[in-house]
Biopython code that builds the backbone (N, CA, C, O; Angstrom):
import numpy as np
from Bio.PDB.StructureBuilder import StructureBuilder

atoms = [
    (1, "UNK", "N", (109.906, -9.345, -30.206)),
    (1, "UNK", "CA", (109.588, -9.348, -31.612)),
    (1, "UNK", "C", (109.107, -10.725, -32.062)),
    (1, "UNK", "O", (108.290, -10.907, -32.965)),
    (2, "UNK", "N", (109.822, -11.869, -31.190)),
    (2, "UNK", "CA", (109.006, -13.235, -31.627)),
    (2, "UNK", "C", (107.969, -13.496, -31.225)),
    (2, "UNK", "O", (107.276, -14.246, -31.913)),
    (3, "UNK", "N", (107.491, -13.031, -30.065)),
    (3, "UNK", "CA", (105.934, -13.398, -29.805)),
    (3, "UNK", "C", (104.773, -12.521, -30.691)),
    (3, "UNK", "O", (103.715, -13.028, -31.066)),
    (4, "UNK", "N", (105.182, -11.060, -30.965)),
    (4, "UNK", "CA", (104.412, -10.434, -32.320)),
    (4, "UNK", "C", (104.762, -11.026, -33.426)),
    (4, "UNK", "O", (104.011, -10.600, -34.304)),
    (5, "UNK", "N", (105.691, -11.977, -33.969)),
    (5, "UNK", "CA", (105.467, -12.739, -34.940)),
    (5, "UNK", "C", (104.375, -13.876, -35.171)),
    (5, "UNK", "O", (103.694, -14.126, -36.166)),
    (6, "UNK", "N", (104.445, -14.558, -33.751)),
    (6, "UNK", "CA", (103.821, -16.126, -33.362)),
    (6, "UNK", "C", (102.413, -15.578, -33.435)),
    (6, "UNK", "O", (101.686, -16.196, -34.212)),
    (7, "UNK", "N", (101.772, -14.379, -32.689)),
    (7, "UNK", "CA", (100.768, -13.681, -32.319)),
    (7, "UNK", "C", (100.298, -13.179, -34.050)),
    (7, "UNK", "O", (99.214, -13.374, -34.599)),
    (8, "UNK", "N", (101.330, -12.604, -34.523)),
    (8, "UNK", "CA", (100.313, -12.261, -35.997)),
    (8, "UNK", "C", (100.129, -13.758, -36.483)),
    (8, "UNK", "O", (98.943, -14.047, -36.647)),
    (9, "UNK", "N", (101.286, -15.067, -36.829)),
    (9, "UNK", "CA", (100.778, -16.107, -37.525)),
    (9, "UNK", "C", (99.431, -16.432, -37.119)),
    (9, "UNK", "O", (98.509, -16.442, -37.935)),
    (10, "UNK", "N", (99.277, -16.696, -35.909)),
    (10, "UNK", "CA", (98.527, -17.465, -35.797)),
    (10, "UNK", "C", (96.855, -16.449, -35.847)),
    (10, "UNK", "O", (95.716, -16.900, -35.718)),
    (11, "UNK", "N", (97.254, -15.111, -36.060)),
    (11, "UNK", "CA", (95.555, -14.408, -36.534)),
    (11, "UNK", "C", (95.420, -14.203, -37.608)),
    (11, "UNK", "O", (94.395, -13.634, -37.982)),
    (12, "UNK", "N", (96.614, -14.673, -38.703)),
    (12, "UNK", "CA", (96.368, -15.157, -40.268)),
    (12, "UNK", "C", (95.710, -16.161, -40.476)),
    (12, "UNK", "O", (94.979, -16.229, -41.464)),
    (13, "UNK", "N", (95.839, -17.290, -39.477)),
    (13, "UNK", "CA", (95.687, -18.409, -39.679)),
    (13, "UNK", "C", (93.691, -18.294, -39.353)),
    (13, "UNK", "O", (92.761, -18.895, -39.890)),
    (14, "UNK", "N", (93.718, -17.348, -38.361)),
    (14, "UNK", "CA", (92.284, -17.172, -37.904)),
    (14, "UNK", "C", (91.592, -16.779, -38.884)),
    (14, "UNK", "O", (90.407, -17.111, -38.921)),
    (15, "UNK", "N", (92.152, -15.978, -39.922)),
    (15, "UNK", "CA", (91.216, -15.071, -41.031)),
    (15, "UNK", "C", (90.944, -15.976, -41.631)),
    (15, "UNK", "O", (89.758, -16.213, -41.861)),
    (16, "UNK", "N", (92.144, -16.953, -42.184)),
    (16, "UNK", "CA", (91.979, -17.481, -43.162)),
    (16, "UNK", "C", (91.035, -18.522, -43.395)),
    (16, "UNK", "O", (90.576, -18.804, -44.502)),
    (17, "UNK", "N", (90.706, -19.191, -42.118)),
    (17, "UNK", "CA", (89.791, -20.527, -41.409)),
    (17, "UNK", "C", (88.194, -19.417, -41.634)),
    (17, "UNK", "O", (87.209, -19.892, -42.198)),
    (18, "UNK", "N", (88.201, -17.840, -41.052)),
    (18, "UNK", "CA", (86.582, -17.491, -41.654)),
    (18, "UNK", "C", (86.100, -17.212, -43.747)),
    (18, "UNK", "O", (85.116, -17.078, -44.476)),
    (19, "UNK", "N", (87.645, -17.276, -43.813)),
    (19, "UNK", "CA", (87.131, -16.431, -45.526)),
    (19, "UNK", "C", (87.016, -17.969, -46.046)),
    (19, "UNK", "O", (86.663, -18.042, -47.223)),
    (20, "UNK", "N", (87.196, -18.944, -45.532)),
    (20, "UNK", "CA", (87.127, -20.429, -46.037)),
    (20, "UNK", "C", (85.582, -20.630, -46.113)),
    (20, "UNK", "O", (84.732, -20.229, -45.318)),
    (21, "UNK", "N", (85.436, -21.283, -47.162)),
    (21, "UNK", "CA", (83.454, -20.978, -47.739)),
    (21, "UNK", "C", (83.341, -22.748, -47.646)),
    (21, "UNK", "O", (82.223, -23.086, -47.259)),
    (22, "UNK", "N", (84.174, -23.786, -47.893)),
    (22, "UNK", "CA", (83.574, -25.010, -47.935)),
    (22, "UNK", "C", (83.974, -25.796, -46.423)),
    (22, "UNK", "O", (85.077, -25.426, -46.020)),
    (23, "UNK", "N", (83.365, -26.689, -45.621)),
    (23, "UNK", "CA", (83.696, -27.534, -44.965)),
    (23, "UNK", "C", (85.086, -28.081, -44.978)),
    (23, "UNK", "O", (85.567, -28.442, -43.904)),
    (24, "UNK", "N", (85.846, -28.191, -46.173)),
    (24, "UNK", "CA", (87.047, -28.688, -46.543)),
    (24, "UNK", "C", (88.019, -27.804, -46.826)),
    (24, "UNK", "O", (89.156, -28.084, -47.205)),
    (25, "UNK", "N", (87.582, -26.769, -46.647)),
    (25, "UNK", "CA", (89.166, -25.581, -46.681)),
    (25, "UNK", "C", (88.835, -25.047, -45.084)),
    (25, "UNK", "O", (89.465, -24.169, -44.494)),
    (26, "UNK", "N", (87.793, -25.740, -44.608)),
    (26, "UNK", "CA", (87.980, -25.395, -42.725)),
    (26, "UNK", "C", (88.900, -26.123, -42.366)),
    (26, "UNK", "O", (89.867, -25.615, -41.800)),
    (27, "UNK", "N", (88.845, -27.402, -42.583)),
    (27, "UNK", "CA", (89.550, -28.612, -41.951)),
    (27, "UNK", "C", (90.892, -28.338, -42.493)),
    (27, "UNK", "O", (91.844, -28.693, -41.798)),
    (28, "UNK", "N", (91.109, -27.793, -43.562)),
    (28, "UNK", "CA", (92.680, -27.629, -43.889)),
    (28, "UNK", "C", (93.219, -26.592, -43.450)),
    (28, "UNK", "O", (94.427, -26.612, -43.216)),
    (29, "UNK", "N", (92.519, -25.529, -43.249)),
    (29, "UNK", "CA", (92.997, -24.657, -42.535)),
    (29, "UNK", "C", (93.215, -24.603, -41.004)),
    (29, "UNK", "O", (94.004, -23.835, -40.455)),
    (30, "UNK", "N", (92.270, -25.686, -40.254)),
    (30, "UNK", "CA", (92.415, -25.873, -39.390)),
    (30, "UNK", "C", (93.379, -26.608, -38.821)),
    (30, "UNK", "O", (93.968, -26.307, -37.783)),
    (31, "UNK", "N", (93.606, -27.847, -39.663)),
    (31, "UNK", "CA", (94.318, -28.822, -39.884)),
    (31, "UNK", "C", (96.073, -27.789, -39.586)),
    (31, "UNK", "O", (96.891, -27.754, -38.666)),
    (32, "UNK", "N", (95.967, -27.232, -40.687)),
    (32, "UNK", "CA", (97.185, -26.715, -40.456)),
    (32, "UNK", "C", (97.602, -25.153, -39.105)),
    (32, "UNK", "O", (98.735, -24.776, -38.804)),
    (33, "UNK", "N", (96.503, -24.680, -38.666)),
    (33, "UNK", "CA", (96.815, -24.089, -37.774)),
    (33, "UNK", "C", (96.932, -25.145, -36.081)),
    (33, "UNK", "O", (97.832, -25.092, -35.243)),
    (34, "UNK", "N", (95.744, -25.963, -36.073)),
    (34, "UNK", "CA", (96.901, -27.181, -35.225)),
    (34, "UNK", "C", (97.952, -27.656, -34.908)),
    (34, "UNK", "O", (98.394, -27.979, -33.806)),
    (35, "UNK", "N", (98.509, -27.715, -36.250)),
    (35, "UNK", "CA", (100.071, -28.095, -36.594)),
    (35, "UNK", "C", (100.988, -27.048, -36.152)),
    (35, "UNK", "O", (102.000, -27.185, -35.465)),
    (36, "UNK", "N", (100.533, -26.078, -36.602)),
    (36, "UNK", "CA", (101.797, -24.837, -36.479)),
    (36, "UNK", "C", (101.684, -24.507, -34.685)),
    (36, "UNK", "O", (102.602, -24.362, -33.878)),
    (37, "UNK", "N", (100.217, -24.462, -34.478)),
    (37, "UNK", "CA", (100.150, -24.235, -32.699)),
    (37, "UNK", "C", (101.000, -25.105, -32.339)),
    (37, "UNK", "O", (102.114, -24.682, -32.027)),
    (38, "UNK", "N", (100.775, -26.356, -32.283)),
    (38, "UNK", "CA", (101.706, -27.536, -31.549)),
    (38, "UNK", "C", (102.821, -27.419, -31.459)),
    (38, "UNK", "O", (103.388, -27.585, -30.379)),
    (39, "UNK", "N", (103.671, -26.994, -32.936)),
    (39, "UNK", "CA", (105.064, -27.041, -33.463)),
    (39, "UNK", "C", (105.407, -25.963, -32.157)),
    (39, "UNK", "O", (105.967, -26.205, -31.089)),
    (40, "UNK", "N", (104.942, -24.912, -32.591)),
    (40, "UNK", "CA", (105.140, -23.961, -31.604)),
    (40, "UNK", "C", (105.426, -24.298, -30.378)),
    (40, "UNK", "O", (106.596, -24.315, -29.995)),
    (41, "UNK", "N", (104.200, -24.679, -29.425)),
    (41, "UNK", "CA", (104.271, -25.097, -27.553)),
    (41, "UNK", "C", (105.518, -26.346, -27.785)),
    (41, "UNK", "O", (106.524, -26.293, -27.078)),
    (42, "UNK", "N", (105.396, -27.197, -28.581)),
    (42, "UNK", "CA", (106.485, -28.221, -28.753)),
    (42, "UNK", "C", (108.395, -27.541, -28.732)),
    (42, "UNK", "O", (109.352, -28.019, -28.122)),
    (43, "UNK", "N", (108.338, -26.165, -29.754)),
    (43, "UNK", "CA", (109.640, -25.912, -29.747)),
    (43, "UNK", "C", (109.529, -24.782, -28.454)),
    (43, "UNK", "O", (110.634, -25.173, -28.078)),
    (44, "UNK", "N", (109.323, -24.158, -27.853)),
    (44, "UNK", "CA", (109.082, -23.749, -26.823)),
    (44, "UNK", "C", (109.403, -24.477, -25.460)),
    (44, "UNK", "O", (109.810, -23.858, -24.477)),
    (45, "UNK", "N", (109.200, -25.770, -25.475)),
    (45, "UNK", "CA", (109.194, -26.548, -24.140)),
    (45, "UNK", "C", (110.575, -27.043, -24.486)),
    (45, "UNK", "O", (111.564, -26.864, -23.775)),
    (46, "UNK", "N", (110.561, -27.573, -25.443)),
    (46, "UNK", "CA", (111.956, -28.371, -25.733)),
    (46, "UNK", "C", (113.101, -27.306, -25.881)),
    (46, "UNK", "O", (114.216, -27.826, -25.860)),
    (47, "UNK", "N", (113.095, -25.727, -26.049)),
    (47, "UNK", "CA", (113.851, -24.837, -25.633)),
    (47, "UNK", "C", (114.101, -24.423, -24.300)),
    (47, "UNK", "O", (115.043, -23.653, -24.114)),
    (48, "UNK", "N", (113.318, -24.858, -23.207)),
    (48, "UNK", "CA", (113.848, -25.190, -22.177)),
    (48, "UNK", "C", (114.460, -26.014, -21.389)),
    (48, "UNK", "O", (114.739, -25.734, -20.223)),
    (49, "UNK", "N", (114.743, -27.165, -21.976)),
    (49, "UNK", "CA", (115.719, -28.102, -22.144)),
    (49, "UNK", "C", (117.333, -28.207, -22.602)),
    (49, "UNK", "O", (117.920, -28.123, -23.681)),
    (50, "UNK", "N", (117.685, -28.408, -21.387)),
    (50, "UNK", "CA", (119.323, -28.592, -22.383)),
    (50, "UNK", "C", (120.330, -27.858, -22.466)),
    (50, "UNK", "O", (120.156, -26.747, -21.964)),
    (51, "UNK", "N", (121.259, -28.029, -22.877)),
    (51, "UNK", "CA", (122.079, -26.420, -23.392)),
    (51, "UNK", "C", (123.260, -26.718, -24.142)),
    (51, "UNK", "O", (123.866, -27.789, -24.113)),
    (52, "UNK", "N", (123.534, -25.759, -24.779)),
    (52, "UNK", "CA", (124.445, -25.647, -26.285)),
    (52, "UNK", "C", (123.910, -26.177, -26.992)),
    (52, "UNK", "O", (122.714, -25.892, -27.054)),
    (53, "UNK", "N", (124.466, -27.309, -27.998)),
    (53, "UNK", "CA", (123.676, -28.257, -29.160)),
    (53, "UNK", "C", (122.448, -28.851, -28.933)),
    (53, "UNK", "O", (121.596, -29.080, -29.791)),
    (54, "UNK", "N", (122.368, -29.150, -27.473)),
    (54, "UNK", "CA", (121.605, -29.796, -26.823)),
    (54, "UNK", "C", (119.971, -29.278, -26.705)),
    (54, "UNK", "O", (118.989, -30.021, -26.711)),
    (55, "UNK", "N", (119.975, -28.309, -26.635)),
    (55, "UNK", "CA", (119.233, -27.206, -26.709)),
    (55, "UNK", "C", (118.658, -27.105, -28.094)),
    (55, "UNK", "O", (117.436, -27.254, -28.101)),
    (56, "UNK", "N", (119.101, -26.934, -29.039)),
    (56, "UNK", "CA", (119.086, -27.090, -30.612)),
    (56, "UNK", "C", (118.186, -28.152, -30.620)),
    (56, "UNK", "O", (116.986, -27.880, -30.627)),
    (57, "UNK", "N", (118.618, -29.532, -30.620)),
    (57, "UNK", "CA", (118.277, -30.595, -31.169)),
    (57, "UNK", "C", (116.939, -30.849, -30.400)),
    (57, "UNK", "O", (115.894, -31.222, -30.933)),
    (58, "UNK", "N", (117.167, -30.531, -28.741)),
    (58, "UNK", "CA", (115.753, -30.443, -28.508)),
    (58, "UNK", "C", (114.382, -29.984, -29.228)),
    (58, "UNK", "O", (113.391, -30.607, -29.608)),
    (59, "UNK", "N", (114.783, -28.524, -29.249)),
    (59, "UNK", "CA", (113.654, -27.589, -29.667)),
    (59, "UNK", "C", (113.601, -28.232, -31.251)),
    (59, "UNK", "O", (112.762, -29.110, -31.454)),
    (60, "UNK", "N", (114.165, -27.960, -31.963)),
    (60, "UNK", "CA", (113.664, -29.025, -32.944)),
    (60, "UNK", "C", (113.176, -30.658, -32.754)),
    (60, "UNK", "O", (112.297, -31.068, -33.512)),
    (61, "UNK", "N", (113.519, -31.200, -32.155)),
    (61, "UNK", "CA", (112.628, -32.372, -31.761)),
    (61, "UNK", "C", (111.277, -32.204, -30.780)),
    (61, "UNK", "O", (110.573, -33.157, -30.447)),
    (62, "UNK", "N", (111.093, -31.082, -30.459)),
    (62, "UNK", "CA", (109.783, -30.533, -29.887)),
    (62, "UNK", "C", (108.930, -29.926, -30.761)),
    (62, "UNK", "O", (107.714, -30.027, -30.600)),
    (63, "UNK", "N", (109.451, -29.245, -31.761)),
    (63, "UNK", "CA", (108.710, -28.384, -32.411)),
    (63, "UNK", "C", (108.026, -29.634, -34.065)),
    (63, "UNK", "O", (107.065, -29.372, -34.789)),
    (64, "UNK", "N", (108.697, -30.543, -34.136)),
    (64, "UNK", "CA", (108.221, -31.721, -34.561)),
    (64, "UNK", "C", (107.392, -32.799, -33.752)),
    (64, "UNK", "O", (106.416, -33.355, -34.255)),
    (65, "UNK", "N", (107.696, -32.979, -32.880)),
    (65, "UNK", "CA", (106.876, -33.723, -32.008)),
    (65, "UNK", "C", (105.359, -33.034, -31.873)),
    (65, "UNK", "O", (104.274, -33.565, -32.110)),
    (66, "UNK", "N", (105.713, -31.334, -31.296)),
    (66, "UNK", "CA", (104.445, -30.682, -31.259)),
    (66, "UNK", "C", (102.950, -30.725, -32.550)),
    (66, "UNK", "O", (101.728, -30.868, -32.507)),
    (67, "UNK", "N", (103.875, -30.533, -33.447)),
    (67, "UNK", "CA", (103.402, -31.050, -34.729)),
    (67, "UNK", "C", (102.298, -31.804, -35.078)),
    (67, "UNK", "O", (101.146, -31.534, -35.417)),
    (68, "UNK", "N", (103.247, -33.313, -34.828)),
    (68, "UNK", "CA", (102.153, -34.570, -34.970)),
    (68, "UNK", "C", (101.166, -33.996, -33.768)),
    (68, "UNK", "O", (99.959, -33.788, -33.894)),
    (69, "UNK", "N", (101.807, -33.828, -32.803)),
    (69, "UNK", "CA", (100.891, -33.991, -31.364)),
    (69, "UNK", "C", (99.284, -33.036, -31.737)),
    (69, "UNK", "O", (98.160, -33.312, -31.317)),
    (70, "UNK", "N", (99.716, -31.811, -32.707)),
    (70, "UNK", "CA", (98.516, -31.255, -32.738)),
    (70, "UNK", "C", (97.336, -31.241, -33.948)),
    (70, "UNK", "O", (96.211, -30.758, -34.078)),
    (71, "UNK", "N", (98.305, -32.095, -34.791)),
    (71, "UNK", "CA", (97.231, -32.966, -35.831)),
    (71, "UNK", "C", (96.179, -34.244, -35.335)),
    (71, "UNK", "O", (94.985, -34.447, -35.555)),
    (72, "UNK", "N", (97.037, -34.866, -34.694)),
    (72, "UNK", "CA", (96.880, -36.047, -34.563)),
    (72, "UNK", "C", (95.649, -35.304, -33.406)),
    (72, "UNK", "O", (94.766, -36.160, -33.343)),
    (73, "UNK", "N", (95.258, -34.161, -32.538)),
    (73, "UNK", "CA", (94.664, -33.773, -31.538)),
    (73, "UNK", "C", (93.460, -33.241, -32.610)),
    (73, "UNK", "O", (92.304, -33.640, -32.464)),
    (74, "UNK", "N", (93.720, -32.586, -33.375)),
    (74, "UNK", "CA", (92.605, -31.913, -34.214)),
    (74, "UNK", "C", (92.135, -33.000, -35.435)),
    (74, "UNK", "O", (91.600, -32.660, -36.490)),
    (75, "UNK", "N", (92.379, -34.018, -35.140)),
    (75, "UNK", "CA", (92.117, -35.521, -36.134)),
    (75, "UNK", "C", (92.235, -35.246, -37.830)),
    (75, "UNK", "O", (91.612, -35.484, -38.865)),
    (76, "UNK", "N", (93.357, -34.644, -37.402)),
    (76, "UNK", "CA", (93.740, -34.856, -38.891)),
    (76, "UNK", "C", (94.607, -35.348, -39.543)),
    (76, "UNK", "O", (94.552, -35.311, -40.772)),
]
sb = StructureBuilder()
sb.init_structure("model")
sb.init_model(0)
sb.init_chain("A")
sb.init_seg("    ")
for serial, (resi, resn, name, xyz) in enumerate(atoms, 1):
    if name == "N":
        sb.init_residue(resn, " ", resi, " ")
    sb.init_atom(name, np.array(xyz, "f"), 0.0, 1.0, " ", f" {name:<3s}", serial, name[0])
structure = sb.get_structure()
């Protein structure tokens, strides 16, 4: 059920980047589907890390890390 969640966000995120009419609601839309991809592969990896709390604090420190990692990749 979480990967048909991750799988619909991210083909909202697709619509929303074509119904975008200016140069500048691409980049924000893009901008922010970068972000959410990253967050994603970021809390994903860092959920394989660890275990009990450990595990926790990872995937949240991955899914933030992923973050920057995929702004900062799509230069925004």
């Amino acid at each position: 059920m979480k990967k048909f969640g991750i799988l619909s966000a991210l083909g909202v995120m697709a619509v929303l980047q074509a119904c975008a009419t200016t140069p500048q609601q691409q980049r924000q839309v893009g901008c922010t589907g970068a972000g959410v991809a990253g967050a994603l592969a970021g809390a994903a990896v860092g959920n394989q890390l660890g275990g009990g709390s450990g595990r926790d604090i990872l995937t949240a420190g991955g899914a933030v890390a992923g973050g920057l990692a995929g702004n900062n990749a799509a230069g925004c």
